[in-house]
C-alpha positions in Angstrom: 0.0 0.0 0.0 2.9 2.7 0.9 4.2 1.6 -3.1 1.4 2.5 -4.5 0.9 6.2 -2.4 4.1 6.5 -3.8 4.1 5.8 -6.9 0.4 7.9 -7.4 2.2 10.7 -5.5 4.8 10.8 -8.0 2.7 10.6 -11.0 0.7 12.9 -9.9 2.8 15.4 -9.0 3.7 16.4 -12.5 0.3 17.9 -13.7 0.6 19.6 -10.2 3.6 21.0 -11.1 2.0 22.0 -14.1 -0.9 24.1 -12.6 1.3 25.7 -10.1 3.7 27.1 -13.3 0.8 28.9 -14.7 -0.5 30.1 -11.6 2.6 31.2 -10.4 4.2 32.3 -13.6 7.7 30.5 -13.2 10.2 31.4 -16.0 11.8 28.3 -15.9 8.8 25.9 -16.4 9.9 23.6 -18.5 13.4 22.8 -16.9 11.4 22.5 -13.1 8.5 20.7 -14.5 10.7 18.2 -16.5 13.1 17.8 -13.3 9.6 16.6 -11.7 9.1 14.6 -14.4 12.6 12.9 -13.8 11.4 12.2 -9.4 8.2 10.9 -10.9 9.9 7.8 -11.9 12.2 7.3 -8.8 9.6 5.1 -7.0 9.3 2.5 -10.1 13.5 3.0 -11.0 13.9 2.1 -7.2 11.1 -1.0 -7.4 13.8 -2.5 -10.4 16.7 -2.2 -8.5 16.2 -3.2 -4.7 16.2 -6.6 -4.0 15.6 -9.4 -6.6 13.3 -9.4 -9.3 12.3 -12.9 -11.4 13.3 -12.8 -14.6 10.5 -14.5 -15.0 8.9 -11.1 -14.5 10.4 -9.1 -16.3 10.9 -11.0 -19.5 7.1 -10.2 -20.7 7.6 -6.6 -19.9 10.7 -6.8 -21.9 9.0 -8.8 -24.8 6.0 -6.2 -25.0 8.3 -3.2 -25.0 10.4 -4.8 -27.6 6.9 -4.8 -29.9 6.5 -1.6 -29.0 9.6 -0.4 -30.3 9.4 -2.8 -33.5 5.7 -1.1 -34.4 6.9 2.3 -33.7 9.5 2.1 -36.1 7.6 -0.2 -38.2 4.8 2.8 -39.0 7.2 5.5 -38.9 5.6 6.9 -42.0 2.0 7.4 -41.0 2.5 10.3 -38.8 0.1 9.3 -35.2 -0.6 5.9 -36.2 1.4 3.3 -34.3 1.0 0.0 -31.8 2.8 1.7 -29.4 -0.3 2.7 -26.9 -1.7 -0.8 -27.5 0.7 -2.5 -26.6 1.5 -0.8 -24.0 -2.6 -0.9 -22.5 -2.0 -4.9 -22.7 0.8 -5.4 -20.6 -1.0 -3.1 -18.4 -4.1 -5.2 -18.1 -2.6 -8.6 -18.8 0.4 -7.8 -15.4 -0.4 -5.1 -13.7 0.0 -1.3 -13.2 4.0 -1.3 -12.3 4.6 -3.2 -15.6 2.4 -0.9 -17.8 4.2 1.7 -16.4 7.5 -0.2 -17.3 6.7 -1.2 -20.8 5.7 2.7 -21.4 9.2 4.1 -20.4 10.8 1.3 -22.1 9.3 1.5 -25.4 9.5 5.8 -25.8 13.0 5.2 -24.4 14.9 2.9 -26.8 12.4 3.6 -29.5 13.9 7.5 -29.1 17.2 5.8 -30.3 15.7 6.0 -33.6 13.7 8.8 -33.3 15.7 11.3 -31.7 16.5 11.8 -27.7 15.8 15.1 -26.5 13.5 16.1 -23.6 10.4 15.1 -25.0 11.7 11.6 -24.7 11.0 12.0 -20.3 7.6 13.5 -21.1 7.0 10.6 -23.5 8.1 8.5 -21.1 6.2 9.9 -18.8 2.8 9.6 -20.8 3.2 6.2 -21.9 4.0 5.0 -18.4 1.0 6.6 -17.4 -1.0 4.9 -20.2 0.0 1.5 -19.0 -0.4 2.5 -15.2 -3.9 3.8 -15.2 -4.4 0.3 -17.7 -3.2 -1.8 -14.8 -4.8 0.0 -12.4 -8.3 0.0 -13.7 -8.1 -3.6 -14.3 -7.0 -4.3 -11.0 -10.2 -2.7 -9.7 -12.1 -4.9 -12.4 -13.1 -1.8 -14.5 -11.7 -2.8 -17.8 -12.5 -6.1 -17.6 -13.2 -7.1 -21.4 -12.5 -5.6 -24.4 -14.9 -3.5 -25.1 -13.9 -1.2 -22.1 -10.4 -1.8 -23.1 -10.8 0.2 -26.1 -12.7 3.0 -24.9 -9.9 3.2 -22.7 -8.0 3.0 -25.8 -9.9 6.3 -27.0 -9.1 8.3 -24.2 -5.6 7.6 -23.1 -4.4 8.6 -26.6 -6.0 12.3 -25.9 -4.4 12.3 -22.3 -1.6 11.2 -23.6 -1.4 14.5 -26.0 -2.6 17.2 -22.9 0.6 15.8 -21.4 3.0 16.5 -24.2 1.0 19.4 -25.4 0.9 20.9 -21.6 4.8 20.7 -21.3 5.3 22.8 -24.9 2.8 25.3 -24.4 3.8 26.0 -20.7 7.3 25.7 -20.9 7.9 27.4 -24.3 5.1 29.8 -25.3 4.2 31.0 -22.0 1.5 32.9 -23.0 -1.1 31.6 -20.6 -4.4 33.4 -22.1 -7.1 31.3 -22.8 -7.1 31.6 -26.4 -3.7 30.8 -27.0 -4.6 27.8 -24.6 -7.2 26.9 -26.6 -5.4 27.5 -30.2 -2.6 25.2 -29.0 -4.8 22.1 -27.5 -7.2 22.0 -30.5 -4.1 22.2 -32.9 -3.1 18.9 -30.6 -6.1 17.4 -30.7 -5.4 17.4 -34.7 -2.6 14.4 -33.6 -4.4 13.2 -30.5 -7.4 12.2 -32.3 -5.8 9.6 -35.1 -3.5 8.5 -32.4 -6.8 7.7 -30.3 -8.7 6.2 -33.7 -4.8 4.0 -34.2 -5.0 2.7 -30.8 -8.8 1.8 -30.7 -8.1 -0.1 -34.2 -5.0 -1.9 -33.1 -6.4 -3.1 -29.9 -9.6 -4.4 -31.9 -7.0 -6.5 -33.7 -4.4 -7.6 -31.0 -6.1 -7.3 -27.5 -8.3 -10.5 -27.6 -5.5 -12.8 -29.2 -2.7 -11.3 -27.1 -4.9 -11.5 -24.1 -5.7 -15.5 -24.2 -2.0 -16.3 -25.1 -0.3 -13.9 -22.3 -2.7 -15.2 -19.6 -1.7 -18.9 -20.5 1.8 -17.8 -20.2 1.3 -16.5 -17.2 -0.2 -18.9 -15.3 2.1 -21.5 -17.1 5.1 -19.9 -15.8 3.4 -18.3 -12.5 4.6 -15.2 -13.3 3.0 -12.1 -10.9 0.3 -9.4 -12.2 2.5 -7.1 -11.1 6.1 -6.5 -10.7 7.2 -7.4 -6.9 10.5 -7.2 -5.2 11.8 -10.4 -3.9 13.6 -10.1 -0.7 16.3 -12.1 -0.3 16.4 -12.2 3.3 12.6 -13.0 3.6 11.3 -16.7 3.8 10.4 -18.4 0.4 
């Protein structure tokens, strides 16, 4: 239970930070909201390294993100339309919130090494993280529980997904703060949002039921955890 306060304090402390930029007017937004960005995933980078994790674990998390990379490059020409979110709503589902969070990082991450690193990649990383969290974490609470609701959450991630990345540019590099310079440069994102929400809805139709059955037999084949848990050496087996 502390994990997870944790971990939702973290995430949610960067559309905080956010909202207290354009209230307060800080010059430097995007260097102190990106630095927040960077403590937001302490609590997961910390949850990898302490203690021993089953590669048993993290081999599917390592598998998806690998997809995720492949499909990204794979549809570089058709500009908003890639697997990536998909993919990345699975793992979430299929093991958990810490592992959609995982397979988010990991996928805008290396898949950066072909796009080009630069400090979106910590706000992609960031969004796609957040993707696969809220994925895991709805599930876990049995609110996306087929796939039907899986796709419309599909359809809506995509467009949070774009606030986030659209939120960082307009408030740490226009800094005009009116509302209709606000509202010029969220519907001019909503012009990507919107066939990356209509890509992910189409992909998951295709992949989400078939992935599903297959991962889940894995899973409980190999008896490997819904979520990604540290194993402490020192504690009884």
């Amino acid at each position: 239970m502390r994990r997870t306060l944790l971990e939702a304090a973290s995430l949610i402390s960067v559309p905080v930070a956010l909202i207290i930029c354009v209230v307060l007017g800080i010059e430097y937004s995007a260097l102190v909201t990106t630095v927040i960005v960077v403590i937001a995933f302490v609590p997961f980078i910390i949850g990898l390294e302490k203690g021993e994790l089953k590669p048993k674990n993290i081999m599917p998390i390592v598998v998806l993100s690998a997809l995720a990379v492949a499909g990204r490059i794979l549809f570089a020409p058709f500009p908003n339309v890639k697997p990536v979110s998909a993919i990345v709503i699975v793992a979430g589902v299929i093991f958990g919130k810490r592992s959609g969070f995982i397979t988010g990082m990991l996928a805008a991450l290396v898949s950066n090494i072909f796009f080009g690193q630069g400090p979106w990649t910590l706000w992609q990383m960031y969004a796609w993280g957040l993707m696969g969290y809220g994925a895991g974490a709805l599930a876990e609470h049995n609110i996306l529980k087929g796939r039907v609701s899986v796709m419309v959450y599909g359809a809506l991630a995509p467009i949070g997904y774009g606030l986030i990345l659209d939120s960082y540019y307009f408030i740490g590099f226009i800094g005009e703060t009116s509302l209709a310079a606000a509202a010029l440069a969220y519907s001019l994102g909503l012009t990507g949002s919107i066939p990356h929400a209509i890509a992910t809805v189409v992909f998951l139709a295709l992949i989400y039921l078939p992935w599903a059955k297959k991962l889940e037999r894995i899973k409980k084949k190999y008896g490997i955890s819904e979520e990604l848990k540290v194993e402490n050496p020192s504690s009884p087996s």
